[in-house]
C-alpha positions in Angstrom: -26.3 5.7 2.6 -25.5 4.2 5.9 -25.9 6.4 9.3 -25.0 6.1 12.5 -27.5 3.8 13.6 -27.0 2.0 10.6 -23.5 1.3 12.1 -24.4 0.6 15.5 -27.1 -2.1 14.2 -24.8 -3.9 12.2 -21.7 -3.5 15.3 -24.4 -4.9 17.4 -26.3 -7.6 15.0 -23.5 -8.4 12.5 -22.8 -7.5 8.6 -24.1 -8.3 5.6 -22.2 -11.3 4.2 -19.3 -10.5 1.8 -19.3 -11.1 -2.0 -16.8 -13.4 -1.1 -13.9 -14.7 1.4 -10.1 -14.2 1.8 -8.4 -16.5 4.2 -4.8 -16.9 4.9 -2.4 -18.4 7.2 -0.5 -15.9 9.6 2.7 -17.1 7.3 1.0 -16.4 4.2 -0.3 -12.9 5.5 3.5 -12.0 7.0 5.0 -13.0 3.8 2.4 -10.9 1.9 2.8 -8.0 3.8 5.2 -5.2 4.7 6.0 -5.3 9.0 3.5 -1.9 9.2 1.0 -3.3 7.1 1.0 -6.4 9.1 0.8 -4.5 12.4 -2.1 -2.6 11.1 -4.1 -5.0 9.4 -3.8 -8.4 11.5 -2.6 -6.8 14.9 -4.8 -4.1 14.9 -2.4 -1.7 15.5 -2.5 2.1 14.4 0.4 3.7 12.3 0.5 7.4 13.8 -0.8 10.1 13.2 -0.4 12.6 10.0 2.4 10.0 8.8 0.4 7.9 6.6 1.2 7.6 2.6 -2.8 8.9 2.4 -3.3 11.4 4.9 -3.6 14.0 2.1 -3.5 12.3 -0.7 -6.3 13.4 -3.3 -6.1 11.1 -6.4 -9.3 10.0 -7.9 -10.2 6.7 -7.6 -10.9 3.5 -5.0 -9.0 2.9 -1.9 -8.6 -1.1 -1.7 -8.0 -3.4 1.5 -4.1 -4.2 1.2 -4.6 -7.4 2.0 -7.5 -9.1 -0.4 -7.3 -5.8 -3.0 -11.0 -5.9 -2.0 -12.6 -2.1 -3.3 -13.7 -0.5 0.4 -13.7 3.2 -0.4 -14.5 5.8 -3.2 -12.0 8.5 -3.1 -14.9 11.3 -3.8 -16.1 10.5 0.0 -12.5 11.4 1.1 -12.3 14.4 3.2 -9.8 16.7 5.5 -11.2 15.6 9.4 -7.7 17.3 10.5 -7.2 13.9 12.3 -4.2 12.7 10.8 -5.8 9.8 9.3 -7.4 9.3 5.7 -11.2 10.0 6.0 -13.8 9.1 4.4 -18.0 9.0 4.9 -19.2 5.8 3.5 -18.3 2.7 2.5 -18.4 1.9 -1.8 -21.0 -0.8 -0.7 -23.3 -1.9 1.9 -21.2 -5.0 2.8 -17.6 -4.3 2.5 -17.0 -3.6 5.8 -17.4 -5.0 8.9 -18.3 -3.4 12.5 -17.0 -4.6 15.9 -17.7 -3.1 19.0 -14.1 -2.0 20.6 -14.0 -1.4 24.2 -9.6 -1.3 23.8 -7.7 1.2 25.9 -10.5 2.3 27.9 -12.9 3.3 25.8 -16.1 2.3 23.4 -15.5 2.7 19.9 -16.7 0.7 17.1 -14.0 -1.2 14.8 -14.1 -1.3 10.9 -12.7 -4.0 9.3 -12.2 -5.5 5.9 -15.5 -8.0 5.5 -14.0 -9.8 3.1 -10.6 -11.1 4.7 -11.3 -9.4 8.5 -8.1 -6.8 7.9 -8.3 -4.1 10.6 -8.7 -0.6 8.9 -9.3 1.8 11.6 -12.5 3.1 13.5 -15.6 5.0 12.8 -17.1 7.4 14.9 -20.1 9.8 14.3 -18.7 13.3 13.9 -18.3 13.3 9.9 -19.6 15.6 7.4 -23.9 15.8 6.5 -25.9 13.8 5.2 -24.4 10.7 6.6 -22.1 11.9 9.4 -19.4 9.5 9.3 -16.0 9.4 9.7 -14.5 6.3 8.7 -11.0 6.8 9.9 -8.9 4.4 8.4 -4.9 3.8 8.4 -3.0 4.2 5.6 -1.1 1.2 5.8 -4.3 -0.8 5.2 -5.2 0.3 1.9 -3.8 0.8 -1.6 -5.1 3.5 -3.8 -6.4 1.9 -7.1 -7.0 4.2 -10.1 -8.7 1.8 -12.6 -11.6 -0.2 -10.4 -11.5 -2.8 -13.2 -8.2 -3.8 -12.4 -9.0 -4.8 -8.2 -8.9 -8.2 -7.9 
């Protein structure tokens, strides 16, 4: 289970490398993906607040990156932060995702992204439910509920 200082070492040190690599042109990701998904994933942007297609959503099953269909989180550690943004406490594996430090607007906050194709999914901060204290805060827009794991690609 990672912690906290789990995620600051690996913000500060790097991630462990990814079962494998997605990379596309910008073309290929725009022609891929929807204007918001593209905003969200390879601009780093932020859809707002309490408008996402997952904010409340509750079905069982993996939450994929949008972009590379790579599995990043397990519904069952899903849960209401009253942020507006799906939630969630840890990652399905050790190496899915990626931390960058993100001093943006002001502020120090640390990054999560997609380690397999570097897709921005939101940021994680350290006021999440015990025993790990996480809240992965993710956006909507950069993931794609998948109900049958054997079917990601």
């Amino acid at each position: 289970m990672q912690t906290w200082n789990d995620v600051i070492r690996l913000a500060n040190h790097g991630s462990p490398a990814p079962d494998k690599r997605v990379e596309k042109t910008d073309a290929e990701w725009r022609a891929q993906l929807t204007p918001q998904q593209y905003h969200v994933t390879r601009e780093h942007g932020t859809e707002r607040a309490f408008t996402g297609e997952y904010c409340e959503a509750h079905e069982a099953g993996l939450y994929a990156c949008v972009c590379c269909g790579t599995p990043l989180y397990d519904s069952r550690t899903k849960f209401e932060s009253g942020t507006g943004w799906p939630s969630f406490t840890q990652p399905v594996k050790e190496n899915a995702l990626k931390y960058k430090k993100d001093t943006s607007y002001g502020m120090t906050r640390v990054e999560v992204l997609c380690n397999t194709c570097d897709a921005h999914q939101g940021h994680v901060f350290p006021d999440g439910p015990p025993p790990s204290g996480l809240r992965l805060c993710i956006n909507s827009a950069s993931i794609k509920l998948v109900s049958e794991p054997e079917k990601v690609a």
